[in-house]
OpenMM code with the backbone's topology and positions (N, CA, C; nanometers):
from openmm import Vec3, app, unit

residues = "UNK UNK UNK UNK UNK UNK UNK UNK UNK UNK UNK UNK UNK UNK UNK UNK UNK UNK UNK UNK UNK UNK UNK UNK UNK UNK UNK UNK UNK UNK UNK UNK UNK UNK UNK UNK UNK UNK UNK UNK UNK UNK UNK UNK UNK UNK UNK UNK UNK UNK".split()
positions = [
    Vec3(-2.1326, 11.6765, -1.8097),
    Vec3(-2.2771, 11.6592, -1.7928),
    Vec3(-2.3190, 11.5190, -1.8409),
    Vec3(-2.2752, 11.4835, -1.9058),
    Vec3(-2.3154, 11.3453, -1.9992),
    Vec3(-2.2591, 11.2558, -1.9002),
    Vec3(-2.1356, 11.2486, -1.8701),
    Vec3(-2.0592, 11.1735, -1.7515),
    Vec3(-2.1670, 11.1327, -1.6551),
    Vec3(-2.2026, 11.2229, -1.5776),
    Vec3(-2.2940, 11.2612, -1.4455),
    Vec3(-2.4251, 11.1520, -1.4881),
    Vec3(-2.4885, 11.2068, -1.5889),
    Vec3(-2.6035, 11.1706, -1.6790),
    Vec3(-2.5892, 10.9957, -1.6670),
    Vec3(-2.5030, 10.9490, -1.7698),
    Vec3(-2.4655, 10.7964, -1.7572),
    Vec3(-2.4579, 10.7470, -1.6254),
    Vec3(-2.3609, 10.7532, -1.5205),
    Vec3(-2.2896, 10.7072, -1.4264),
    Vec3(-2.4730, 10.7221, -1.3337),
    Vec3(-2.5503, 10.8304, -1.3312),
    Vec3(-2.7368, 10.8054, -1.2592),
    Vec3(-2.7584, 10.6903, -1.2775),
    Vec3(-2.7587, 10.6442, -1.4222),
    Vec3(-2.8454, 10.5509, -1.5313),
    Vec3(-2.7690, 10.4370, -1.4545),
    Vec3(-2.6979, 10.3976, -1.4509),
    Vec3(-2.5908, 10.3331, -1.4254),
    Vec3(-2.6172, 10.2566, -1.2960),
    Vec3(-2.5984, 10.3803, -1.1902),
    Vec3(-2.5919, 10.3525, -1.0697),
    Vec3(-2.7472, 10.3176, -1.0303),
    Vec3(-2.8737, 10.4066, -1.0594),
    Vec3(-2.9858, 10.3524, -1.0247),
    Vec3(-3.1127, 10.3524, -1.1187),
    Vec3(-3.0690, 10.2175, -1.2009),
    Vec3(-3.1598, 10.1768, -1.2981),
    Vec3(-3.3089, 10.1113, -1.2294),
    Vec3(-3.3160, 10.1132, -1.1253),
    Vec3(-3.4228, 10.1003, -1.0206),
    Vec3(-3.5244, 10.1641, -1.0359),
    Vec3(-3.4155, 10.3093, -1.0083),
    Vec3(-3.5659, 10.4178, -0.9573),
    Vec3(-3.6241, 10.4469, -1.0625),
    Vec3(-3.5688, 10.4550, -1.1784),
    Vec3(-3.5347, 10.5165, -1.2943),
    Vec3(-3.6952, 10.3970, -1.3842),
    Vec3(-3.6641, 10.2720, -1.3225),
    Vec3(-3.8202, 10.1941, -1.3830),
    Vec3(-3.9258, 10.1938, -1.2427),
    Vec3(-3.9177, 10.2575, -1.1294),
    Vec3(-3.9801, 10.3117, -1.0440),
    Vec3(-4.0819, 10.3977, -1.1277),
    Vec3(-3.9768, 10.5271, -1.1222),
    Vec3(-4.0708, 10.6644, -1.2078),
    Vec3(-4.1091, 10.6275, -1.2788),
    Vec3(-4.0684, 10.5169, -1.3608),
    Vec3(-4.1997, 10.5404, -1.4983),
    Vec3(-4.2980, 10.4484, -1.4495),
    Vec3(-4.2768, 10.3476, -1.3656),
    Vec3(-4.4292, 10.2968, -1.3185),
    Vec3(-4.5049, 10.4109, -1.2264),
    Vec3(-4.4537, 10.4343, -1.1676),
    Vec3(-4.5360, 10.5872, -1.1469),
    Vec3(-4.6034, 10.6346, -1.2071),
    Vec3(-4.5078, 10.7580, -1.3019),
    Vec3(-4.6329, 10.7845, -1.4043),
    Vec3(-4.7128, 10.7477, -1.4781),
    Vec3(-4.6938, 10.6033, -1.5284),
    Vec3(-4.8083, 10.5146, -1.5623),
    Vec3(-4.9065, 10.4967, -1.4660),
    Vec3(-4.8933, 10.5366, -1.3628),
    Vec3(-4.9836, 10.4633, -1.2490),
    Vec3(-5.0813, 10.5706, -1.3083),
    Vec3(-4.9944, 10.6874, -1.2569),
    Vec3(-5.0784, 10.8670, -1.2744),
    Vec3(-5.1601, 10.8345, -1.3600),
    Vec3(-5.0981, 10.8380, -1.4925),
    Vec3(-5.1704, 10.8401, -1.6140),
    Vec3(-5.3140, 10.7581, -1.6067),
    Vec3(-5.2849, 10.6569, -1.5437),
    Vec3(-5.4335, 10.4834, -1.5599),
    Vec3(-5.5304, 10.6035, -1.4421),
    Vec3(-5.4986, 10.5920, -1.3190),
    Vec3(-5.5560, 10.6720, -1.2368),
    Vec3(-5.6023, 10.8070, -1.2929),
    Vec3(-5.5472, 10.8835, -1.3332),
    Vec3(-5.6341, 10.9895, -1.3871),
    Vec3(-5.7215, 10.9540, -1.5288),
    Vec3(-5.7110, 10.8711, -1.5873),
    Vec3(-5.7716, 10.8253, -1.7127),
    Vec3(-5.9034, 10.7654, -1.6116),
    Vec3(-5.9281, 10.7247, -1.5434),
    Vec3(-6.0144, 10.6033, -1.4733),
    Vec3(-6.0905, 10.7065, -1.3752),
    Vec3(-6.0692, 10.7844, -1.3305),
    Vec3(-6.1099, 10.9375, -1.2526),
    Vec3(-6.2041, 10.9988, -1.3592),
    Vec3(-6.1356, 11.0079, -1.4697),
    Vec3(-6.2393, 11.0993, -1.5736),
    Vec3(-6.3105, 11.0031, -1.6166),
    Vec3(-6.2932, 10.8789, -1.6561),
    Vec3(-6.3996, 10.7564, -1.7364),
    Vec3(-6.4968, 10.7865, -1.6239),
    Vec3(-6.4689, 10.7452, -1.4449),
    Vec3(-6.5962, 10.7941, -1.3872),
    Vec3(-6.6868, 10.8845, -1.3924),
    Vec3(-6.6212, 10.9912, -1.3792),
    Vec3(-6.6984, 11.1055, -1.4062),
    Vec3(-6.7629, 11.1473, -1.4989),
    Vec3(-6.7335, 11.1096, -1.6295),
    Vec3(-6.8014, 11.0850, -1.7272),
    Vec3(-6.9315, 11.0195, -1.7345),
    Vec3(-6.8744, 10.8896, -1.6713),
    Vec3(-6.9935, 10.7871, -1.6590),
    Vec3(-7.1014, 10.8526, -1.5840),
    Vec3(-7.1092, 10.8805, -1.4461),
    Vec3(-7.1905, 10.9366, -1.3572),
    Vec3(-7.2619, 11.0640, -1.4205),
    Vec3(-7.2114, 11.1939, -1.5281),
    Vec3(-7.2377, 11.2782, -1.5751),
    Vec3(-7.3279, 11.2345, -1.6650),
    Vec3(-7.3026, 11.1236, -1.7230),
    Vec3(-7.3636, 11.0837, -1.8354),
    Vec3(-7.5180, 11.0200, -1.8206),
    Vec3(-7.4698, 10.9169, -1.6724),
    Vec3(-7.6314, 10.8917, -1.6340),
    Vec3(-7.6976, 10.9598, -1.5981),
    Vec3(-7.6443, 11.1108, -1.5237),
    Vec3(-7.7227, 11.2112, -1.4412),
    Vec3(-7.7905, 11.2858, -1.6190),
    Vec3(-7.7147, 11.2776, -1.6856),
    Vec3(-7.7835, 11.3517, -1.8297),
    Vec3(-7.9281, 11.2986, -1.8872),
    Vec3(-7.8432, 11.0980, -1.8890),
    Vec3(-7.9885, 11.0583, -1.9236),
    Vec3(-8.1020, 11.0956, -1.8406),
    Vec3(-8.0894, 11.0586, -1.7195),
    Vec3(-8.1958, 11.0758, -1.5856),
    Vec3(-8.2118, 11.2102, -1.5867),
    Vec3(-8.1907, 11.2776, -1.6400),
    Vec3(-8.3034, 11.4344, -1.6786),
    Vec3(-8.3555, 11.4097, -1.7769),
    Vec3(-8.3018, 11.3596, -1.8957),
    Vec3(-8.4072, 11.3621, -1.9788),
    Vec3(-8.5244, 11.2758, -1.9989),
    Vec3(-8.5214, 11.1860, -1.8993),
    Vec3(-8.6576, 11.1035, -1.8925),
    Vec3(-8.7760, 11.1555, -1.8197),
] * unit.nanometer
topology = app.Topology()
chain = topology.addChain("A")
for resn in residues:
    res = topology.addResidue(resn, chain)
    for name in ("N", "CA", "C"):
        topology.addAtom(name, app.Element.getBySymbol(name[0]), res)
């Protein structure tokens, strides 16, 4: 198993900094999805209470 494991790493150290820009992408993109929504929730809050 460890064999297999190394010889991935090995062979495609590519994809391997692919996926994690990926999920960094995910992560910024869903962080930036909720900051909106927030934002917009937040003005629709003030703009009732005026």
């Amino acid at each position: 198993m460890d064999k297999t494991y190394k010889n991935i790493w090995l062979d495609a150290p590519d994809l391997h900094k692919w996926r994690t820009l990926e999920q960094t992408g995910l992560l910024i993109y869903f962080f930036l999805t909720f900051a909106l929504l927030y934002c917009i929730l937040y003005t629709v809050y003030i703009l009732l209470n005026y």
